[in-house]
N, C-alpha and C positions, 0 to 999 in steps of 0.2 A: 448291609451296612452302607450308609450314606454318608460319602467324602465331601466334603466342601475344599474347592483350591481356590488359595489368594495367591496370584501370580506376581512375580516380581515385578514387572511393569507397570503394576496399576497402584504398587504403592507410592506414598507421598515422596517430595524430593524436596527438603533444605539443600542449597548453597550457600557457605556462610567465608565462601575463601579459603580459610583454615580449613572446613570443617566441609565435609559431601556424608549428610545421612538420607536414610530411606528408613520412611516410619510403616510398619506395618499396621500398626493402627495410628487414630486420633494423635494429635502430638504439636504442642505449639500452634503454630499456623498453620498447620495440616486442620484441617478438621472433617471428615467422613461418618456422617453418621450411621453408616452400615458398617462401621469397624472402628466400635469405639475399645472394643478387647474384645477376650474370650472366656469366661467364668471369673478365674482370680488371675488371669495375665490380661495386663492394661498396656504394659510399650513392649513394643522387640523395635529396637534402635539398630538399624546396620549403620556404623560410622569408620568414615575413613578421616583420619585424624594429620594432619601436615607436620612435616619435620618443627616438633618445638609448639607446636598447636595444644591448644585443649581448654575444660573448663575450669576458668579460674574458681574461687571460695564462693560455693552459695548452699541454703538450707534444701533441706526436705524433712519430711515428717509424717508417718503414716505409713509406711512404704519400703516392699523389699525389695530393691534393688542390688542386681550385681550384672558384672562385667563376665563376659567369655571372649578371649584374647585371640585372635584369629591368626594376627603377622603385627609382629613390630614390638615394643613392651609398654607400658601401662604405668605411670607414676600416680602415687595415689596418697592423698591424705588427709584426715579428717579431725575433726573435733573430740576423736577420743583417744586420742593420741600414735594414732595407727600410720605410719610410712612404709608404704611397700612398691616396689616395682615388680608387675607382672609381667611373663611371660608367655607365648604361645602355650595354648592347651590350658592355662590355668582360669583358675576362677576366681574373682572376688566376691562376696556377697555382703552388703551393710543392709540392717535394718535398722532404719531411721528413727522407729519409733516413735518419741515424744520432741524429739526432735534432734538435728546433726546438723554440720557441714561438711565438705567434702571440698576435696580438687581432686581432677584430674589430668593429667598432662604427658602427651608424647614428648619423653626427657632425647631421645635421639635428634642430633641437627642434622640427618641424612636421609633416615628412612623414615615412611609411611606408619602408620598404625591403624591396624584396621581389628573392629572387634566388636560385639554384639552387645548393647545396653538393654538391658529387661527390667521392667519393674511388676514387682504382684503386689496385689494388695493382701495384707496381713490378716491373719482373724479377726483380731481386736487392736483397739484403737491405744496409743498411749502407751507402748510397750517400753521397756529399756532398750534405749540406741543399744545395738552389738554389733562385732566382722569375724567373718570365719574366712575361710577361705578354701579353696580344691586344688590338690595339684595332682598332676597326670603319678600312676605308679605304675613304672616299667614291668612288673609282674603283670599287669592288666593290659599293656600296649594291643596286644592282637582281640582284644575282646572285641566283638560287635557293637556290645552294648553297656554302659557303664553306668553304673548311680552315680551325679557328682551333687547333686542337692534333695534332701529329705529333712521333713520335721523331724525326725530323731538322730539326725548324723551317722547313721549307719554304714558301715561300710570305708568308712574313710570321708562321708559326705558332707558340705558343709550344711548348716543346718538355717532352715526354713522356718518360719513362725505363722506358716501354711498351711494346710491340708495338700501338700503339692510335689510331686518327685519330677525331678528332671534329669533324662539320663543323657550324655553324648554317645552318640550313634557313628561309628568309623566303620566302614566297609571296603572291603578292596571289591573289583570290576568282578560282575558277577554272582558275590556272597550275598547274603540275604539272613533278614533276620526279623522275628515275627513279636508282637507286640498287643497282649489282651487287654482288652478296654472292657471297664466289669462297669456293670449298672447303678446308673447316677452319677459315671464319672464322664469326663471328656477329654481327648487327646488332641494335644496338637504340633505337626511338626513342623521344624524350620530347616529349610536345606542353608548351609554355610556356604560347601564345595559340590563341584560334581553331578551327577544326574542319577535318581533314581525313579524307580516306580513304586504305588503304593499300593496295593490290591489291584494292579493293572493300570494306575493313571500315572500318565508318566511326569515329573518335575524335574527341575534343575536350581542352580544356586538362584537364594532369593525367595524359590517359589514355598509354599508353605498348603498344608493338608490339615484340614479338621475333620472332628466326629466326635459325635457323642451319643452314637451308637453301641448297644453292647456286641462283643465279636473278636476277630482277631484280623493282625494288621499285619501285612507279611512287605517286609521291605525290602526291595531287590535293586543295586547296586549296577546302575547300568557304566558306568565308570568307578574308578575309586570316590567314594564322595562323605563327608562329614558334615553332621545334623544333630540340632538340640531334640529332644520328644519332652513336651509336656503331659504328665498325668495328671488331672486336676478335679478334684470335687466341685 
């Protein structure tokens, strides 16, 4: 099985004042033509958002988009009538569809926010705007590995208008936990926290492992550490 790592330093770097993100792929003024995505995932946005900071009102369309909340909370509101403030471990997902607006904004005047923006692209085009949303269940806290996004909502997850699961990966120093990648599909991880290895190559926060290899993906926890897994057709 053939890993590919994008290492955190070689991704892109907005400074916007407010705003310090690092684009894993293509992204505004970033532009890398060797990571413009990877199947149906186009941005993993790491952003660290300033006391009171964030994005005011503007459209999207086409586009699943959601938020995973790292540190700090997450003010959110869009054109379909949805106000929510997020917290760590939660998730927001909007599909933009045929079209939305949104804001987002770090409502606290003291602390930081820091939290991962993803967009996938949808099956088809022109769907109905919808928001689901994920929240951590304290029956599942010690799980390794959790569904928190699928096309069918299963499990408690919010739902996708994807071919696409994504699970959050929590491991205490040492645990490990294994991950089959079946034929046709592609995985890809994103470290949050902490350092693991992936079949023996070792990562840390930031860095990130692909394949689209069929096989199994065994992940060992060299610290406590927390990570998105994409499974993606």
């Amino acid at each position: 099985m053939k890993i590919t790592i994008r290492k955190s330093a070689d991704r892109g770097l907005a400074e916007h004042g407010w705003l310090r993100s690092h684009h894993t792929f293509s992204f505004a003024d970033y532009h890398d033509p060797a990571h413009m995505g990877f199947r149906s995932l186009r941005v993993i946005n790491e952003d660290h958002v300033a006391p009171n900071g964030g994005f005011p009102t503007h459209p999207h369309r086409d586009m699943e988009i959601f938020s995973f909340i790292v540190a700090g909370s997450l003010a959110h509101k869009d054109s379909m009538g949805n106000g929510r403030v997020l917290e760590p471990g939660q998730i927001q997902l909007m599909s933009a569809g045929s079209g939305v607006t949104h804001s987002e904004f770090n409502p606290s005047a003291k602390d930081a926010l820091h939290l991962l923006q993803i967009w996938i692209t949808p099956r088809e085009r022109r769907l109905e705007p919808s928001y689901t949303e994920w929240h951590p269940d304290a029956a599942h806290d010690g799980d390794a590995k959790v569904l928190v996004i699928s096309p069918d909502g299963r499990d408690g997850s919010a739902t996708i208008h994807q071919d696409a699961e994504v699970f959050r990966v929590r491991l205490r120093a040492g645990q490990a936990v294994s991950h089959g990648v079946h034929t046709g599909r592609g995985m890809w991880l994103q470290i949050i926290s902490g350092s693991v290895s992936v079949n023996g190559v070792a990562l840390t926060a930031g860095d990130a492992a692909s394949t689209e290899d069929e096989g199994t993906l065994l992940i060992v926890a060299g610290d406590d550490a927390e990570a998105l897994l994409f499974d993606l057709a």
